[in-house]
C-alpha positions as CSV (number, residue, x, y, z in Angstrom):
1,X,12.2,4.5,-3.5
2,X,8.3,5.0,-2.6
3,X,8.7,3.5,0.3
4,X,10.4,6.8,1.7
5,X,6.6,8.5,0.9
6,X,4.7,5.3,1.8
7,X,6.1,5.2,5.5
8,X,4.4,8.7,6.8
9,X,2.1,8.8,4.0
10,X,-0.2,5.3,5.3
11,X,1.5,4.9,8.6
12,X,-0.1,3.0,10.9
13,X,-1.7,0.9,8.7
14,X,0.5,-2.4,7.9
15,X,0.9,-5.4,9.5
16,X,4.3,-6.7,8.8
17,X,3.8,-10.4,8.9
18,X,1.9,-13.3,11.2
19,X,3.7,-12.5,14.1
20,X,3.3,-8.9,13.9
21,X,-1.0,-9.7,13.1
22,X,-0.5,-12.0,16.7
23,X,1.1,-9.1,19.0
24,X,-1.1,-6.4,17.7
25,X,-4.1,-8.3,18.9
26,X,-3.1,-9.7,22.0
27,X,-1.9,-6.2,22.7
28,X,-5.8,-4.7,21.6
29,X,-7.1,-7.2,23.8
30,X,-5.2,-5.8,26.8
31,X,-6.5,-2.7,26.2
32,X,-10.3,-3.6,25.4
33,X,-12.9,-4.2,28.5
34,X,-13.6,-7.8,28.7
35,X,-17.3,-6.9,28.3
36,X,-16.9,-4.6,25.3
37,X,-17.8,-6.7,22.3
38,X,-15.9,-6.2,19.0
39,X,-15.6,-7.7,15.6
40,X,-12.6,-8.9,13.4
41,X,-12.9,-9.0,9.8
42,X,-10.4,-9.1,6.7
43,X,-10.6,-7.9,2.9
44,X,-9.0,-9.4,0.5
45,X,-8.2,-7.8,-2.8
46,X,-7.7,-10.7,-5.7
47,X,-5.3,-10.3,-7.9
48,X,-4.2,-7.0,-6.0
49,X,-0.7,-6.1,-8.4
50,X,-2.5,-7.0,-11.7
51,X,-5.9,-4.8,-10.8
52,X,-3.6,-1.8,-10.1
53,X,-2.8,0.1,-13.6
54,X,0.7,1.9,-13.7
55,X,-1.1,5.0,-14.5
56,X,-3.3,4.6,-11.4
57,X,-0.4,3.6,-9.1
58,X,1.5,6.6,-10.5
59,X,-1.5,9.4,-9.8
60,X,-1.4,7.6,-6.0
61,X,2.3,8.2,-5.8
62,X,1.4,11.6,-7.5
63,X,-0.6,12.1,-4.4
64,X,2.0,10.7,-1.5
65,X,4.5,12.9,-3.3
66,X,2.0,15.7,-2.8
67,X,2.0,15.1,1.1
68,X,5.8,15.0,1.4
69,X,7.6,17.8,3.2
70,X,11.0,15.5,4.2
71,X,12.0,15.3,0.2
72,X,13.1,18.5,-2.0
73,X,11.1,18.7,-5.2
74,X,14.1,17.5,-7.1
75,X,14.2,13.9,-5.2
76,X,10.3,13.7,-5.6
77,X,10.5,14.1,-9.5
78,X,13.7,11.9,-9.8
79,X,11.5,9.1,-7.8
80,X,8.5,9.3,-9.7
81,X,10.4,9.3,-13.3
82,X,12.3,5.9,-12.2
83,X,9.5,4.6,-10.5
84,X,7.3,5.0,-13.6
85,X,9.7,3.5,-16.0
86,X,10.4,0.6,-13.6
87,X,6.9,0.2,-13.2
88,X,5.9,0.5,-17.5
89,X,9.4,-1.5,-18.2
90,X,9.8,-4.7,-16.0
91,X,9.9,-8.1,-17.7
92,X,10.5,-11.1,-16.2
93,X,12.5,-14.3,-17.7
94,X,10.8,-17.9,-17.4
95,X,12.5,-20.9,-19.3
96,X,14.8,-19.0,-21.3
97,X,11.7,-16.8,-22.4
98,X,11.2,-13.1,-21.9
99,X,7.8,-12.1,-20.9
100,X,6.5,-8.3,-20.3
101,X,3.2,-8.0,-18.2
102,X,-0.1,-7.1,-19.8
103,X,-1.8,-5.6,-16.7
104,X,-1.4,-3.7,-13.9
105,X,1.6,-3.0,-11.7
106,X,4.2,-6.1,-12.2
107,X,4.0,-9.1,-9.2
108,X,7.5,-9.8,-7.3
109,X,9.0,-6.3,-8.5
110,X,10.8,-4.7,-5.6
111,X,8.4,-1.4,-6.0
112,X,5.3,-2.9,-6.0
113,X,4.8,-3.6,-2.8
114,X,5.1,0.5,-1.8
115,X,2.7,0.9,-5.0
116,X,0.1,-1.1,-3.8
117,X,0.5,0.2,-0.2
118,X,0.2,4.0,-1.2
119,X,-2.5,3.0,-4.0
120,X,-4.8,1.1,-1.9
121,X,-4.8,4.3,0.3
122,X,-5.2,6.3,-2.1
123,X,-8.3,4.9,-3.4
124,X,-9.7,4.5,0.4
125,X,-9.0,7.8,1.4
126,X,-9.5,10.0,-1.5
127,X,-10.8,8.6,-4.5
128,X,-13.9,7.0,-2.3
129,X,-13.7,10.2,-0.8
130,X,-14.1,8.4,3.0
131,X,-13.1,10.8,5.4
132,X,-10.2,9.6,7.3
133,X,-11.5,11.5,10.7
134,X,-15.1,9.3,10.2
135,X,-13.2,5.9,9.2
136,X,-11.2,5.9,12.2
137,X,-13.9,7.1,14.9
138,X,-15.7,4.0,13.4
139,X,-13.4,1.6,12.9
140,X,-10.6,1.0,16.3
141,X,-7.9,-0.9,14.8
142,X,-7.0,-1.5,10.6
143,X,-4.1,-2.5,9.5
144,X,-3.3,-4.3,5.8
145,X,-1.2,-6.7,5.1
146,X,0.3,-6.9,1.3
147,X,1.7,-10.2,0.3
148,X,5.6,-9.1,-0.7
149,X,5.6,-12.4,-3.3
């Protein structure tokens, strides 16, 4: 259910898997003068579902919500309420054992992934307070990749 604020809200910034990562830079260096020099780098968040708190992952999906003009008021509020006990609730059953996690936003639930995706832009974007217009006049191409395991 995120996903339908994550889409528009981050867009642009996801790379769907190694394939996708392959096409979008043969297709950057189609477009990029053979004497223009440019650098590839990656980030890599450890432990990325576990360092995100529900109630952090539930102020950036406060703030996607916030952004959304294609959902009524009433779908937003609906989302958020489920989303938040889904998020507070999960458990997950190993060897006939029942366990609940102790931190952050569960791993391998099927809302996480949106959670990390509109959190992690979130923080970026607003809580760093890094203006959108100057990261992107400085940086030509970004796009993150979260792990859907």
């Amino acid at each position: 259910a995120p996903s339908v604020c994550s889409r528009e809200y981050c867009k642009n910034e996801f790379l769907l898997d190694t394939p996708d990562l392959i096409q979008q830079l043969e297709a950057l260096n189609r477009e990029v003068d053979p004497n223009e020099k440019f650098l590839l780098f990656t980030l890599d968040v450890v432990a990325l579902y576990p360092s995100i708190s529900v109630d952090m992952a539930l102020k950036a999906m406060d703030h996607a919500f916030s952004r959304d003009s294609n959902h009524d008021e009433k779908t937003r509020v609906a989302v958020r309420e489920l989303s938040e006990v889904i998020l507070k609730e999960s458990f997950v059953v190993f060897e006939d054992r029942v366990y609940k996690g102790k931190m952050g936003i569960p791993t391998g639930n099927f809302i996480s992934r949106q959670c990390a995706d509109f959190t992690m832009h979130w923080l970026l974007f607003v809580m760093l307070k890094i203006s959108e217009w100057d990261f992107w006049k400085r940086v030509a191409e970004w796009k993150r990749f979260i792990d859907p395991r």
